[in-house]
C-alpha positions as CSV (number, residue, x, y, z in Angstrom):
1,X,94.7,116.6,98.0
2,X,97.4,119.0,96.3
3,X,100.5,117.9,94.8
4,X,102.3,119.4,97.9
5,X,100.0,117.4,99.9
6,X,100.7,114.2,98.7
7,X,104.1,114.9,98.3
8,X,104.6,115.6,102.3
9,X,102.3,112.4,103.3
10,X,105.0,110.2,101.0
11,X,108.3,111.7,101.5
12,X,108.9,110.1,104.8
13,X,108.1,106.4,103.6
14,X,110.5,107.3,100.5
15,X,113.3,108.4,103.3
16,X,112.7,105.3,105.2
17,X,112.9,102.7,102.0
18,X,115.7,104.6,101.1
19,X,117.2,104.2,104.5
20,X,115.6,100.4,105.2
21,X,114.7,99.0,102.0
22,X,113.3,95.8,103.9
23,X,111.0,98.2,105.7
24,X,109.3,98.6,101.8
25,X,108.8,94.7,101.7
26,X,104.9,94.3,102.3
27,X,103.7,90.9,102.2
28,X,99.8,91.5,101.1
29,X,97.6,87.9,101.8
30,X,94.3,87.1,100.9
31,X,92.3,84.1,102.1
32,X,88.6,82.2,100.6
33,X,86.9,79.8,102.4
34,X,85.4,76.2,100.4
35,X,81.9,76.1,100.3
36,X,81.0,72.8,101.4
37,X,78.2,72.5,99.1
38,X,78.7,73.9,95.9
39,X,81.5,75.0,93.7
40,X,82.4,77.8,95.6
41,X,84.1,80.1,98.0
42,X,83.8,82.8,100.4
43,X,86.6,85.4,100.0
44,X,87.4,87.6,102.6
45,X,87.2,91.2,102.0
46,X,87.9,94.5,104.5
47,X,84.1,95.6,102.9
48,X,83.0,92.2,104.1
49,X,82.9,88.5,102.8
50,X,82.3,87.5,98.8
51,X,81.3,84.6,97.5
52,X,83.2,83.2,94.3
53,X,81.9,81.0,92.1
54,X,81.7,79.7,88.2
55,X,80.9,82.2,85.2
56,X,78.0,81.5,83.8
57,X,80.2,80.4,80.5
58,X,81.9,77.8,83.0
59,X,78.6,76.5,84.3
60,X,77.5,78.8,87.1
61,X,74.1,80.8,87.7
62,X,75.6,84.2,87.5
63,X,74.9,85.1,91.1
64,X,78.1,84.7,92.9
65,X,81.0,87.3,91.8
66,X,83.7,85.9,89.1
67,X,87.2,85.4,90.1
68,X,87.7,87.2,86.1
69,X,85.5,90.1,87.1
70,X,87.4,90.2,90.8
71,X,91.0,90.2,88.7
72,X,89.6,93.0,86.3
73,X,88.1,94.9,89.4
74,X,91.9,95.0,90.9
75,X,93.0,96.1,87.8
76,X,90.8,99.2,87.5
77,X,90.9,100.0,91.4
78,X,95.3,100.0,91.4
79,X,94.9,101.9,87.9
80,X,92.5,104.7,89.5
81,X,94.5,105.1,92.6
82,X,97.6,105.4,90.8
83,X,96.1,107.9,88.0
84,X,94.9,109.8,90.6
85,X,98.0,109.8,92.6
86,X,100.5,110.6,89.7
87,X,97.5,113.3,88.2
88,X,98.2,114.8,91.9
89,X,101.8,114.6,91.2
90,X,101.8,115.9,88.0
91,X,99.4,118.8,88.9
92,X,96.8,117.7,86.0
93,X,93.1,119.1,87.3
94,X,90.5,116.2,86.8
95,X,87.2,117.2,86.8
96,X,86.2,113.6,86.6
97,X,87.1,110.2,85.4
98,X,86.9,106.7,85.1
99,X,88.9,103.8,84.5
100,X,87.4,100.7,83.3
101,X,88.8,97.2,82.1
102,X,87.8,95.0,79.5
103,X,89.7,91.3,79.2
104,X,88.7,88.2,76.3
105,X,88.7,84.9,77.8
106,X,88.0,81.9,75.3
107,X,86.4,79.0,77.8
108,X,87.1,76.3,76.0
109,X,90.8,77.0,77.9
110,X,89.0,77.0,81.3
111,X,86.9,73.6,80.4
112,X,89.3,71.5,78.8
113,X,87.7,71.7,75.6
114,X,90.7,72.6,73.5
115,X,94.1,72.0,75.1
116,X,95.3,74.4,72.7
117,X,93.3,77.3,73.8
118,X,95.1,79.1,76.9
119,X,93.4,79.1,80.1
120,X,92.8,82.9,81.6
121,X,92.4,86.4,79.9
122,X,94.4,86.3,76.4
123,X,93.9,90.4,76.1
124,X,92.9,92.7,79.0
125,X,92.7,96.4,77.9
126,X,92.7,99.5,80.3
127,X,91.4,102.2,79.4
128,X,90.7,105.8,81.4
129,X,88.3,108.5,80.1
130,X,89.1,111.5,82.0
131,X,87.2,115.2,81.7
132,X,90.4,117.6,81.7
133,X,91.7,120.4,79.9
134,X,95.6,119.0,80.1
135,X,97.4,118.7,77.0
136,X,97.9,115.2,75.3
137,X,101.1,114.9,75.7
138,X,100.8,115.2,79.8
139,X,98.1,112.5,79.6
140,X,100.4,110.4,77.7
141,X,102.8,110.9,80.2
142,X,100.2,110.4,82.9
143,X,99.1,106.9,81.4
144,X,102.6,106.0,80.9
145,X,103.5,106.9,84.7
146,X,100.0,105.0,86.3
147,X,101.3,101.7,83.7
148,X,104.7,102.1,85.6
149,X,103.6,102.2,88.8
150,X,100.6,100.4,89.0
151,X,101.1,97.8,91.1
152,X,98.4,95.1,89.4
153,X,99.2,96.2,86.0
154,X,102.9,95.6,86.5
155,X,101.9,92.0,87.9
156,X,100.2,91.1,85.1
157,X,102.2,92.5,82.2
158,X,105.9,90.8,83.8
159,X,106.2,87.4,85.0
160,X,105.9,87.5,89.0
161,X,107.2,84.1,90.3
162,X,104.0,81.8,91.1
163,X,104.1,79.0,93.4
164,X,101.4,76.8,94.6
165,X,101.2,73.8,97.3
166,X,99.1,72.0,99.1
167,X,98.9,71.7,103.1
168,X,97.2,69.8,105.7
169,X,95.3,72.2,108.7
């Protein structure tokens, strides 16, 4: 896809949020089932169900996915598909790419170990190795763009309001 492409497949969502902004409200949900024998859950996923269980450094045998490695996997998928978008946008040719994410979590946090230790990531970095010819400066601006309008990114780096409760079926 071309810049002019892209361009023509978004401007009539940005004329309809302009003319209905509730219209841009999307209310994204995501379910997991309990496992009702071990310490874990089955998440649903449009490639198919995942089960969720401890990190090894939290007790678990390694062979269920990580809920850390499934926050880090968001990270890098809304990072890619906005690099690649705004690269579109921005007309910078990509001959490849890649976009990874690394994040430190201390378990001591997680286990009740230390109170003092915070539980979850204390430092995730992102980082994107891409085979171009573009200047540095347009990368720069092309990180800087994908940080702005990366939806996960954005999540994590501000405060979005959190609420949690329990409910009876």
């Amino acid at each position: 896809m071309d810049a002019n492409a892209l361009r023509a497949l978004q401007a009539p969502l940005k004329e309809r949020y302009k003319q209905d902004p509730k219209a841009a409200l999307v209310t994204f949900a995501a379910r997991a089932t309990l496992d009702g024998e071990r310490v874990a859950c089955q998440v649903e996923t449009r490639g198919g169900p995942v089960v969720a269980g401890l990190h090894p450094a939290a007790g678990g045998t390694g062979e269920d996915v990580c809920s850390a490695d499934m926050l880090l996997q968001a990270l890098v998928a809304c990072a890619g598909v906005t690099l690649k978008a705004v690269a579109t946008a921005m007309e910078i040719p990509l001959r490849a790419g890649s976009v990874r994410a690394e994040g430190d979590v201390d378990f001591r946090g997680t286990l009740g170990v230390d109170r003092v230790v915070p539980v979850g990531f204390t430092a995730i970095r992102l980082i994107a190795e891409l085979d171009t010819d573009a200047p540095q400066e347009k990368l720069d601006k092309l990180l800087q763009l994908t940080e702005r309008y990366c939806i996960v990114f954005q999540t994590l780096a501000g405060q979005a309001q959190l609420t949690a409760k329990v409910a009876r079926p």
